[in-house]
Every structure is written in structure tokens, then in C-alpha cells.
C-alpha positions in Angstrom: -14.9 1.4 -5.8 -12.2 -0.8 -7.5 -9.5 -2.4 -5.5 -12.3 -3.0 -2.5 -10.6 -6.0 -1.4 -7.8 -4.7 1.0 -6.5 -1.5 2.3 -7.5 1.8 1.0 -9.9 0.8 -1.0 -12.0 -1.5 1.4 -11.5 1.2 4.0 -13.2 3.6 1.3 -16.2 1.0 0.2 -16.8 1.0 4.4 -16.9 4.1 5.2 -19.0 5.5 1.9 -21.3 2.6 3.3 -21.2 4.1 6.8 -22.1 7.7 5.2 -25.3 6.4 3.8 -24.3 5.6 0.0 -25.1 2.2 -1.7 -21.7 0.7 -2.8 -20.7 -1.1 -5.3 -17.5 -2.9 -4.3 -15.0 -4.3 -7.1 -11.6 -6.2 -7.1 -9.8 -8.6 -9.1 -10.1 -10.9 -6.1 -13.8 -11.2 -5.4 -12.9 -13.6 -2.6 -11.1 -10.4 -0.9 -14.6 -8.4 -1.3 -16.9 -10.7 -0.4 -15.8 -10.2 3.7 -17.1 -6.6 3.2 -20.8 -7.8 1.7 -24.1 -6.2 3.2 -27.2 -5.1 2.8 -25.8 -1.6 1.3 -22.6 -2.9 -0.5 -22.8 -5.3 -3.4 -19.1 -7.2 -4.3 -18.1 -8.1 -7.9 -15.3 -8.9 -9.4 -13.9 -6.4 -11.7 -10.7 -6.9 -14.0 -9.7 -3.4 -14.1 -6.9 -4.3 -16.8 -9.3 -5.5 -19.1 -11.8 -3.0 -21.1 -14.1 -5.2 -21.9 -14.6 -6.2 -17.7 -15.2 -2.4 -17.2 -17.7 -1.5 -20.2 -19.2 -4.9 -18.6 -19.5 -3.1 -14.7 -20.7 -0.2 -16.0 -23.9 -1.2 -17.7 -24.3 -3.7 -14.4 -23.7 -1.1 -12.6 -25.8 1.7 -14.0 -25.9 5.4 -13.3 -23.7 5.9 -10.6 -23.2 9.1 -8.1 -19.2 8.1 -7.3 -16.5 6.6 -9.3 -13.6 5.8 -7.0 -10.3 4.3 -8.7 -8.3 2.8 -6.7 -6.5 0.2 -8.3 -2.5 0.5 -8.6 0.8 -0.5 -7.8 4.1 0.4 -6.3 7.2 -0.2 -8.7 10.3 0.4 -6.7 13.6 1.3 -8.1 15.0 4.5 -10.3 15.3 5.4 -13.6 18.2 2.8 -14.1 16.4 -0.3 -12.3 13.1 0.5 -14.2 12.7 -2.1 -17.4 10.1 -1.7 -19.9 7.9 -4.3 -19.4 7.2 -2.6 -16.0 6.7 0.5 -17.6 4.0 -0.3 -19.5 2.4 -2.5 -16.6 2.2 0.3 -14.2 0.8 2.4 -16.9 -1.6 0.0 -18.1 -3.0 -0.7 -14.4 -2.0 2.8 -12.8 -3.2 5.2 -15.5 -5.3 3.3 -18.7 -7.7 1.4 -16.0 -8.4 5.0 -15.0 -9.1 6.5 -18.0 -11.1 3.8 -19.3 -13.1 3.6 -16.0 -13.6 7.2 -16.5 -14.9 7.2 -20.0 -17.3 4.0 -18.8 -18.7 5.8 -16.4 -18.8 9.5 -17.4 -21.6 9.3 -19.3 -24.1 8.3 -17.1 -22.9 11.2 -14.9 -23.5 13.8 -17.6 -26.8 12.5 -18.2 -28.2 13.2 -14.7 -26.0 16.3 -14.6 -23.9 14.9 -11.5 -21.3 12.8 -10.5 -17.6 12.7 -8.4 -14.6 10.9 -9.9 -11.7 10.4 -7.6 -8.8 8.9 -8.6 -6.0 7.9 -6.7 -2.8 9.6 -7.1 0.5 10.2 -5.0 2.3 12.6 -3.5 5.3 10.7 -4.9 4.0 12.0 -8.3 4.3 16.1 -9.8 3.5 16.6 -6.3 6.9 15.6 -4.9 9.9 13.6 -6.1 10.6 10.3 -3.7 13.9 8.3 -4.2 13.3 5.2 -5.7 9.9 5.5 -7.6 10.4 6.4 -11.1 7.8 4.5 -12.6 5.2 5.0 -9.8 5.9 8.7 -9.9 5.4 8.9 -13.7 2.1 7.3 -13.4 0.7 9.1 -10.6 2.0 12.5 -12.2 0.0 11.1 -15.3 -3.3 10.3 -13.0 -3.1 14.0 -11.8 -2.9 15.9 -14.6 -5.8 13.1 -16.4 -8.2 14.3 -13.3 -7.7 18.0 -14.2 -8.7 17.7 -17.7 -11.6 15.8 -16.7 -12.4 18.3 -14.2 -11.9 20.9 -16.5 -13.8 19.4 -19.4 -17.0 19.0 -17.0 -17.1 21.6 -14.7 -19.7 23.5 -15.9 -21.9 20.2 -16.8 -22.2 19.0 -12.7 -19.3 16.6 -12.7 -16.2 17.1 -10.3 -12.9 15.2 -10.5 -10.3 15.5 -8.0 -7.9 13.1 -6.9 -6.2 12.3 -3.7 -2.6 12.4 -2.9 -1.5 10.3 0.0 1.6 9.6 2.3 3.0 6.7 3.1 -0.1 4.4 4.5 0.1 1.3 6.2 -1.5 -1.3 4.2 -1.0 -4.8 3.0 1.1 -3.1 0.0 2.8 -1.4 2.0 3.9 -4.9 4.5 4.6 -6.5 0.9 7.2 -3.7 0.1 8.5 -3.6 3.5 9.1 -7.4 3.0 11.0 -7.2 0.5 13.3 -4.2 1.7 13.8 -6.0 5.0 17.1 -8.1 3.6 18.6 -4.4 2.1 17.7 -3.1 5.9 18.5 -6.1 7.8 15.0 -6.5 9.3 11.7 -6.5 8.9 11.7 -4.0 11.8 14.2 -2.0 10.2 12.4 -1.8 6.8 9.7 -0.7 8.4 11.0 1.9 10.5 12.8 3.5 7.7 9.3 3.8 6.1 8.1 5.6 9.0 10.8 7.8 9.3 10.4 9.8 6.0 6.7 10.7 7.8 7.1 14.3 10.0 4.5 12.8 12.1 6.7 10.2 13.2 3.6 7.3 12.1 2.6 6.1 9.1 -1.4 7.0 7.9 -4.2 4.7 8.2 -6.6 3.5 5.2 -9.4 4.8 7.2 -8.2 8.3 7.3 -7.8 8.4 3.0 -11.0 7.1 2.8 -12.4 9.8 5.6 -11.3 12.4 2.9 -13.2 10.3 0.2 -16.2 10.9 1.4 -15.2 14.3 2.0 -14.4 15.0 -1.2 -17.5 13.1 -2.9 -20.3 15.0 -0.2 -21.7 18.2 -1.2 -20.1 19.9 1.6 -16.8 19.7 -1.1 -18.9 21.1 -4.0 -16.7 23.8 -4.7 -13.1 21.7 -5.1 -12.5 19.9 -8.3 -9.4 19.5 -10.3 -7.4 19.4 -7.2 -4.6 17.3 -6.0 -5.4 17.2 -2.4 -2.1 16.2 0.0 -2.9 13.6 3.0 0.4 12.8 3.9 1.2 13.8 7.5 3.8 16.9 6.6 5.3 14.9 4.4 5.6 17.6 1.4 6.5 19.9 4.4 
């Protein structure tokens, strides 16, 4: 699992640790993953922009069962706001940390004849267009159409790829962009209630609840679903 350290991710490393799997939890911070240490998840610290850090992971690591990228971020802004050195950050984290986690990793997986990848995607992506996140929604779009070529290329060899396609969540990133929008909103509260208003449901998701549908996804009771962009974003794409 990368990005184990907060939100999503550290939900995820839990609850595949609460299903019975042996984790191995990565994030730039190890400080952040070290809270989460037990006697079924090892912590490292794993440089996700850096090729070298994941070719490193993945012979520590050895074969594994799950791959589960989860590192990104959030650019806000359109077309107009979007410069070019944040263009080729969000790909390099969003999208080449993926592909380069997946060709790490793959191998191993094709060896034994199984393995899951899931990658995390949007539904501010090809899925749906959301004001105010070019970037983000290139990338994401990118991430999707990576996992169905994996899936694609693999299905018949035991591997499945699908990737997951969430709402708005409430997670640290999420306070952090909420932060910043409070002065455009005139509060904190306000910033945040806008958020929560673009969700039917009327509440935002919750890390544990993307991560519930990781471990869906990665059991054998999902053996038929790969290269699928699965929606968890509470009517949302309604």
C-alpha cells in the first residue's frame, strides 16, 4: 500500500490487515506509518517519485498478492489556472509512480500466476467532469485507462487490475483543500459545506468505506471484475 500514512491509504493498510493479509505499509513519511505497525503490517518508507525507491521496495518486498497505489494529489484550478510545472508534477506523482509501481511489481505476479493491482482513480476523471480540476482530472482519466490495459494485457495470465473511483472523502487532503478555500468561502465552515453539498447523500465518504471496497475488490469473491472503474461516490455521477 503506498500513501499508508493518512487517510485512504492507512484506512486501506488496516482493514486488509483486519481481512487476514500481511501488509506492507509505505509512505514518504515513515513517521506517519509507523502509528499503524503490528505484528501483520510492516511500515517503510517509500519515495514513490523516485524509480530507483520502488525497484528498491520491490525486491524487499518480494512476491506480493496486492499492489495498492494510492499515492496522489489534488491540483485545484481550470484549464487557465493550471501552469506547467504542476502539470508535470501531478503526472509524475499521479500517473508515472503508478506505472512504474506496476511494472515493479507485475512480474512477480505473473510468475505465481496471481496478483490484484488497484490503483486509485477519480470520478473527477473520464468518469465525470468536476469544475476546477483540470489537472487532477487529466491524471486520473490517465490512471483509468493505464488499469485497463494492464487488465487487458493480463487477463488471461491470473492478474486483475481495476481501479477505484471515489467521491468526495473526508480526509486530511481534503481539510487541507478546504483550508485553503475557506477565505474564497468566507469560512472554514463554509468551505466545507460547499464540499458536502456537491454529495446527493448530503455527507461526505469515509476512508474506511474506499478501503471496504479494497478488499472487495482484491478477495476472490471479485474474481470476475477487472479492468473496471468502479464509482464509490454517494450518487455523485447520479
Amino acid at each position: 500500500v503506498t500513501a499508508a500514512g493518512q487517510g485512504i491509504g492507512r484506512a486501506t493498510a488496516l482493514a486488509f490487515a483486519a481481512a487476514g493479509a500481511t501488509v506492507i505499509a509505505t509512505d514518504v513519511d515513515e513517521d506517519k506509518v509507523r502509528g499503524i505497525a503490528s505484528d501483520t503490517i510492516r511500515t517503510a518508507k517509500l519515495d514513490v517519485l523516485h524509480a530507483s525507491d520502488i525497484d528498491r521496495a520491490a525486491r524487499d518486498a518480494g512476491a506480493i498478492d496486492i499492489l495498492f497505489n494510492c499515492a496522489g494529489f489534488v491540483h485545484q484550478g481550470t484549464v487557465l489556472d493550471a501552469t506547467d510545472d504542476e502539470w508535470s508534477f501531478a503526472f509524475e506523482l499521479n500517473c508515472r509512480s503508478m506505472f512504474r509501481t506496476m511494472r515493479a511489481f507485475l512480474p512477480g505476479m505473473l510468475e505465481r500466476g496471481h496478483g490484484v493491482i488497484l490503483n486509485m482513480a477519480s470520478v473527477a476523471s473520464s468518469v465525470k467532469g468536476v469544475p476546477s480540476r483540470f489537472i487532477y482530472s487529466a491524471t486520473k482519466a490517465a490512471v483509468i485507462g493505464m488499469t485497463r490495459s494492464v487488465a487487458a494485457d493480463y487477463v488471461t495470465r491470473g492478474v486483475r487490475a481495476n481501479c477505484l473511483c471515489p467521491g468526495t472523502v473526508h480526509t486530511p487532503s481534503l481539510d487541507e483543500r478546504i483550508a485553503v478555500n475557506a477565505a474564497a468561502a468566507g469560512s472554514v465552515e463554509a468551505a466545507r459545506a460547499a464540499f458536502i453539498a456537491r454529495q446527493p447523500m448530503g455527507r461526505l465518504g469515509s476512508p474506511e468505506e474506499i478501503a471496504a471496497l479494497a478488499v472487495y475488490l482484491a478477495s476472490d469473491a471479485a474474481q470476475f471484475i477487472t479492468g473496471q472503474a468502479v464509482v464509490i461516490d454517494g450518487g455523485l455521477t447520479l
